[in-house]
One Martini backbone bead per residue (centre of mass of N, CA, C, O) as a GRO file, in nm:
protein
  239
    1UNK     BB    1  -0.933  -8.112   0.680
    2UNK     BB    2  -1.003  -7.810   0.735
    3UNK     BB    3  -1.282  -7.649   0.916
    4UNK     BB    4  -1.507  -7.350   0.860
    5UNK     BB    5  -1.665  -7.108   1.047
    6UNK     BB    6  -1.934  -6.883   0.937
    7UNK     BB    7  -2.111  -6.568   0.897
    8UNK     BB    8  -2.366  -6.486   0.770
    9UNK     BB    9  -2.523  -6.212   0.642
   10UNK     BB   10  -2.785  -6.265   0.791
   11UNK     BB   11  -2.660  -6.270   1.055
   12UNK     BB   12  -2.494  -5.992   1.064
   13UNK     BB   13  -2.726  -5.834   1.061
   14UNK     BB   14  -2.862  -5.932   1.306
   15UNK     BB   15  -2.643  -5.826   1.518
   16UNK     BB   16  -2.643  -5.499   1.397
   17UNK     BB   17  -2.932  -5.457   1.511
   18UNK     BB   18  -2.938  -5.571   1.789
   19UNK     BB   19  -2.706  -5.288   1.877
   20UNK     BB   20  -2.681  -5.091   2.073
   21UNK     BB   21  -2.761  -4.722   2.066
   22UNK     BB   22  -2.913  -4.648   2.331
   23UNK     BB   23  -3.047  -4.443   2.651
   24UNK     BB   24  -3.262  -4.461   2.926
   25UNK     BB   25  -3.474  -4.364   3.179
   26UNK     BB   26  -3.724  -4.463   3.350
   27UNK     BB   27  -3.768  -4.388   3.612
   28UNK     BB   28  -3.631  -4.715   3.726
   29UNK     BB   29  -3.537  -4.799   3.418
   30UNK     BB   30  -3.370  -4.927   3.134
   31UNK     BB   31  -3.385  -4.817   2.836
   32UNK     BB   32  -3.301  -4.967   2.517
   33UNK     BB   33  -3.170  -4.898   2.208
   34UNK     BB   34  -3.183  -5.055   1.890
   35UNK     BB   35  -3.087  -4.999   1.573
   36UNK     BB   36  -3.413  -5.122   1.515
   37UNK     BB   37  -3.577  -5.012   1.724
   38UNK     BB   38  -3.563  -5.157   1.997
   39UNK     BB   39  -3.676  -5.204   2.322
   40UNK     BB   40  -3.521  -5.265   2.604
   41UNK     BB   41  -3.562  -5.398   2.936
   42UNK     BB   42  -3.299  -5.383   3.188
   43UNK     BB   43  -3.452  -5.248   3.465
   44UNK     BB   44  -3.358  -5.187   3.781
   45UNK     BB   45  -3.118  -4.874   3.853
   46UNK     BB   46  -3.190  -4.801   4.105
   47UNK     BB   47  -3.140  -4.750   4.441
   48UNK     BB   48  -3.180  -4.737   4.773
   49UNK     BB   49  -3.284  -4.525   4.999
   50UNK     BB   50  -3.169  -4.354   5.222
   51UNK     BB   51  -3.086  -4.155   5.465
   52UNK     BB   52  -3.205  -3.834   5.598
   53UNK     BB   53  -3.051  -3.591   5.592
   54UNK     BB   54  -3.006  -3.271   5.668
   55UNK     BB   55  -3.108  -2.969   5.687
   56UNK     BB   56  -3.080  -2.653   5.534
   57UNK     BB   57  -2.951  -2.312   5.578
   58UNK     BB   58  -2.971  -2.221   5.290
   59UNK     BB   59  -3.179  -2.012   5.199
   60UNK     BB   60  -3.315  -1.679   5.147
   61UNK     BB   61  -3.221  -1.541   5.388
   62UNK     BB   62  -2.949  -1.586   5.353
   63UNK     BB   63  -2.865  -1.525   5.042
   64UNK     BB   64  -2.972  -1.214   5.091
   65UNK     BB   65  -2.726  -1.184   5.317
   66UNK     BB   66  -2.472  -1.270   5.100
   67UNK     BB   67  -2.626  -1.127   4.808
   68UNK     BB   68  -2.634  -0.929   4.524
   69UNK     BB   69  -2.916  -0.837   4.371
   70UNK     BB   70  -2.980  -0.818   4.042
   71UNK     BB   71  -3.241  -0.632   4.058
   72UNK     BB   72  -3.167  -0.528   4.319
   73UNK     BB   73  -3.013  -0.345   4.620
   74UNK     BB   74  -2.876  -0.341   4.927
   75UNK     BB   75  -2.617  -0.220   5.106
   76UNK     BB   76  -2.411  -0.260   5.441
   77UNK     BB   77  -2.118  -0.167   5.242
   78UNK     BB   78  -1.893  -0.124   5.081
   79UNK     BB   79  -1.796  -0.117   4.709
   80UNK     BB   80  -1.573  -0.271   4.568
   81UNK     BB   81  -1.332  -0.238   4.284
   82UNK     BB   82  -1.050  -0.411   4.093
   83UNK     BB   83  -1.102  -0.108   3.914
   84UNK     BB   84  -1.124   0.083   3.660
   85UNK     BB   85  -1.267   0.200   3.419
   86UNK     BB   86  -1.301   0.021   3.033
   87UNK     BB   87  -1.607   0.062   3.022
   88UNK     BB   88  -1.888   0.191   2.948
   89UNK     BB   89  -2.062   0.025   3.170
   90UNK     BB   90  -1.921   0.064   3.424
   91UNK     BB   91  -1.808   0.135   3.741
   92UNK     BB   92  -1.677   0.409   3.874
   93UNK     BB   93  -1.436   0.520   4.128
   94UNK     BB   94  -1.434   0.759   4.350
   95UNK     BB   95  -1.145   0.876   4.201
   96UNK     BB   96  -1.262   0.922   3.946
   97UNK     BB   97  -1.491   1.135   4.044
   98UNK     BB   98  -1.278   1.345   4.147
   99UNK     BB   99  -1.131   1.442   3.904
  100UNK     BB  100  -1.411   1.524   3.756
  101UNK     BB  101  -1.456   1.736   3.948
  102UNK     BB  102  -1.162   1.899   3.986
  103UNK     BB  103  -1.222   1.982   3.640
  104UNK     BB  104  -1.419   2.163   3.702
  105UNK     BB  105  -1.536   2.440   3.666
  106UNK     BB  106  -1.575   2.719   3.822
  107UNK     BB  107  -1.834   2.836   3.938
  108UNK     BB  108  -2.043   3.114   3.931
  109UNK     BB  109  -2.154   3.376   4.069
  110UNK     BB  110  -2.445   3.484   4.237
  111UNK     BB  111  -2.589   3.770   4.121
  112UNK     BB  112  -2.784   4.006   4.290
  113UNK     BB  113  -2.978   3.997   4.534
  114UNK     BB  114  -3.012   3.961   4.879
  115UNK     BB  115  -3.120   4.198   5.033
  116UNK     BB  116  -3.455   4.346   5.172
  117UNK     BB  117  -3.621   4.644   5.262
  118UNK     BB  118  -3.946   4.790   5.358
  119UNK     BB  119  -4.120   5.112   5.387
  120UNK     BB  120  -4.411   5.316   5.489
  121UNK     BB  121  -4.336   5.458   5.736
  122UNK     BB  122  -4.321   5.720   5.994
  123UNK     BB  123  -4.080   5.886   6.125
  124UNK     BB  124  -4.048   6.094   6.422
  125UNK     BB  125  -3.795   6.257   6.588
  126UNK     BB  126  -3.565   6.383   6.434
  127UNK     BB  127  -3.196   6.409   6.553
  128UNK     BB  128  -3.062   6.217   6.666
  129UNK     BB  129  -2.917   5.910   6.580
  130UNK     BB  130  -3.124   5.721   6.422
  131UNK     BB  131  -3.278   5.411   6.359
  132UNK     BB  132  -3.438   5.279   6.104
  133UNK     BB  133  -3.694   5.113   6.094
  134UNK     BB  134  -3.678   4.824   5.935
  135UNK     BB  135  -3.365   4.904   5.785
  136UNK     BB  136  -3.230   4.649   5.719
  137UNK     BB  137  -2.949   4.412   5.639
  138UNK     BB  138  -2.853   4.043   5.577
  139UNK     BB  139  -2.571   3.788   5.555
  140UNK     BB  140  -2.339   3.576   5.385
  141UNK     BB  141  -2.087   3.616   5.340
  142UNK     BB  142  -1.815   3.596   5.068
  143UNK     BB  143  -1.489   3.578   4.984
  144UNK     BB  144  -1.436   3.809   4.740
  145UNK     BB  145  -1.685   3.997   4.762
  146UNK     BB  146  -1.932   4.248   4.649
  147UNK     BB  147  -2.130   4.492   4.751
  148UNK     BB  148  -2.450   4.713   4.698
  149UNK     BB  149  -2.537   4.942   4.913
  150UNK     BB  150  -2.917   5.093   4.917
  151UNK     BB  151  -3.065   5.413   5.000
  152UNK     BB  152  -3.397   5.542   5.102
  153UNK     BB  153  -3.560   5.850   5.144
  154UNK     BB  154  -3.798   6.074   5.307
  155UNK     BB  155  -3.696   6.430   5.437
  156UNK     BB  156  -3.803   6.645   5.703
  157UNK     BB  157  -3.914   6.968   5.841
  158UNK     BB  158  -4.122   7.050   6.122
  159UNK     BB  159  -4.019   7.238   6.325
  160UNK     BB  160  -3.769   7.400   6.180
  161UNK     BB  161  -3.613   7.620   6.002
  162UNK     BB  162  -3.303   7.539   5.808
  163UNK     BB  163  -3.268   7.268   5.862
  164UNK     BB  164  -3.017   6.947   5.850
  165UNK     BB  165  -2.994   6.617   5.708
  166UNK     BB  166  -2.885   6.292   5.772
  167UNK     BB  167  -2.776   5.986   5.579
  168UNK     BB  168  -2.730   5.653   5.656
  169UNK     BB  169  -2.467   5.400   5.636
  170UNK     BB  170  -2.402   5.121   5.830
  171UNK     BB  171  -2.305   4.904   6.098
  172UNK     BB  172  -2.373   4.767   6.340
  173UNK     BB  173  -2.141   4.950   6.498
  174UNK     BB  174  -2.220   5.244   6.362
  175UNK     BB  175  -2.039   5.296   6.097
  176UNK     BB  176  -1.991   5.484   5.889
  177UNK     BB  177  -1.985   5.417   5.501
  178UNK     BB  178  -2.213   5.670   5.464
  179UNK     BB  179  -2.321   5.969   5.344
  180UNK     BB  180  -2.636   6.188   5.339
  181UNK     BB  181  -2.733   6.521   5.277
  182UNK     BB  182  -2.962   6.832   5.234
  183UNK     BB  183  -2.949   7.089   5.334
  184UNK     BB  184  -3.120   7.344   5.403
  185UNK     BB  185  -3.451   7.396   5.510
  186UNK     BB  186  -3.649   7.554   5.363
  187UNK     BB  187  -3.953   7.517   5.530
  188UNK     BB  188  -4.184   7.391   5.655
  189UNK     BB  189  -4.239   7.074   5.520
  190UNK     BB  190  -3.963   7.043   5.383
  191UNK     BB  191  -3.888   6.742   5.109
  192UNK     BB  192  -3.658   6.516   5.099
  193UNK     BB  193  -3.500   6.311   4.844
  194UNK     BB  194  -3.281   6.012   4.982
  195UNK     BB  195  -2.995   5.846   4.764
  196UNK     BB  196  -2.766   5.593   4.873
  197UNK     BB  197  -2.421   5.453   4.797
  198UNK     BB  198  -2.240   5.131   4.849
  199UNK     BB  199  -1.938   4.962   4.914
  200UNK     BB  200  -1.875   4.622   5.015
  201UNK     BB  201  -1.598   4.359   5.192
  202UNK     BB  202  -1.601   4.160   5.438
  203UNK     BB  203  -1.667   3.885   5.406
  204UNK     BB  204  -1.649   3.570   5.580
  205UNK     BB  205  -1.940   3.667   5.723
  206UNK     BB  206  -2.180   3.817   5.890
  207UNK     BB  207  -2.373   4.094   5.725
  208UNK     BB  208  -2.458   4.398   5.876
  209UNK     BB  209  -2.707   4.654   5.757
  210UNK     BB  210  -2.832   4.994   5.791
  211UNK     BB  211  -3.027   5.271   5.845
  212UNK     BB  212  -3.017   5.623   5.897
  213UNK     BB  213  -3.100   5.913   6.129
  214UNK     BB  214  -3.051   6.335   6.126
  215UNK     BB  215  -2.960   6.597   6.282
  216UNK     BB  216  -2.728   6.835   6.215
  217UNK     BB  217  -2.850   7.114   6.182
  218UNK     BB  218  -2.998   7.264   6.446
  219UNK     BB  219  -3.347   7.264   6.685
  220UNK     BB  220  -3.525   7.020   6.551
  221UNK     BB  221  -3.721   6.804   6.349
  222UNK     BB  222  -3.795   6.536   6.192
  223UNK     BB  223  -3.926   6.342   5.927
  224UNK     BB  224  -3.991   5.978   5.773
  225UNK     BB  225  -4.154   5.956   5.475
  226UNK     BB  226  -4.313   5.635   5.370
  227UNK     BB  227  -4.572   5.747   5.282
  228UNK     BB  228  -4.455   5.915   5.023
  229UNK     BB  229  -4.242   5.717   4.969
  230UNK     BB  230  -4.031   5.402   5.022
  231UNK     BB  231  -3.851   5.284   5.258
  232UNK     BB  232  -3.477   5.164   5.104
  233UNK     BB  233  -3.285   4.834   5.172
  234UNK     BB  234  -3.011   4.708   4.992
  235UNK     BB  235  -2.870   4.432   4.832
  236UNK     BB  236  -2.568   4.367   4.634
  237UNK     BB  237  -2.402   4.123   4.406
  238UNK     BB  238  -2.154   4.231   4.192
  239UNK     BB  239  -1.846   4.003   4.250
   0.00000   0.00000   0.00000
């Protein structure tokens, strides 16, 4: 008859308990953990230290010339894009920029005061057409705008009765663009205020206008007082 030979539960029980079930390193040895919580030192096994390998040139600065810093950086070159912005943060290409800039409504130009001259001062000995002293105005001009210039002035006869004067706005190579007379004055040292204006559309140039005076009729000198209200020279864009 055959003998039959097996292990009892309390066998098996201690086997169970036995059965590693964890495990970690500990410095240089491998600690087991069994199910009844035993730990097993199984002993070293790290290997042997090796030669020392060569040391490496990846450094920081390195790093540094080669990725861009996440917290800021500089670039120095383009930074391309692989495509259009799809989200709200995106940053979106040069491309995309040139549309919105081209999409925008043209600026409104800049209308008011262009240039101002003024003065106080008197000038005597006017006979033939002569340049009032600072009376002059430059800018910018720009393609399809206009402006209006603007001149004041008081002005008398100061050496002969009768005489009469005009007053000019000119362009620099003296073309006269507008101009306003007195009419004879009788009595010397009698004063008219001459104000006059004009309308000019230069172009894209540099524009430069000035304001002059003259005896027209007569045989005498005239005299503009800026001391008595200033003589003023000015422009404005009006379109």
């Amino acid at each position: 008859m055959a003998e039959v030979t097996g292990f009892t539960a309390e066998r098996m029980r201690t086997i169970e308990n036995e059965t590693v079930v964890d495990g970690e390193v500990r410095g240089d040895n491998l600690i087991l953990l069994t199910r009844a919580g035993v730990e097993i030192d199984a002993g070293n096994v790290r290997g042997p230290v090796g030669p020392q390998g060569p040391a490496s040139s990846f450094d920081q600065a390195t790093a540094d010339g080669l990725y861009v810093n996440s917290v800021g950086d500089t670039m120095t070159g383009p930074l391309i894009l692989p495509g259009g912005a799809s989200q709200p943060l995106h940053a979106i290409t040069k491309g995309e920029m040139d549309a919105v800039i081209a999409a925008l409504p043209a600026a409104a130009p800049k209308l008011g005061l262009v240039d101002f001259a003024q003065s106080s001062a008197n000038q005597a000995s006017i006979n033939a057409q002569v340049d009032l002293a600072g009376m002059s105005v430059a800018w910018q001009s720009v393609a399809g705008a206009t402006y209006k210039i603007t001149g004041e002035c008081n002005i008398t006869n100061t050496t002969v009765d009768g005489d009469s004067y005009g007053v000019y706005i000119t362009n620099s190579a003296n073309g006269v663009v507008v101009s306003r007379f007195t009419g004879s004055l009788y009595g010397i040292n009698r004063q008219v205020g001459i104000t006059l204006t004009c309308l000019v559309s230069p172009g894209a140039v540099s524009a430069y206008y000035k304001l002059r005076a003259a005896r027209v009729v007569g045989t005498g000198t005239g005299t503009v007082y800026g001391a008595n209200g200033p003589t003023i020279l000015m422009v404005e864009r009006v379109i």
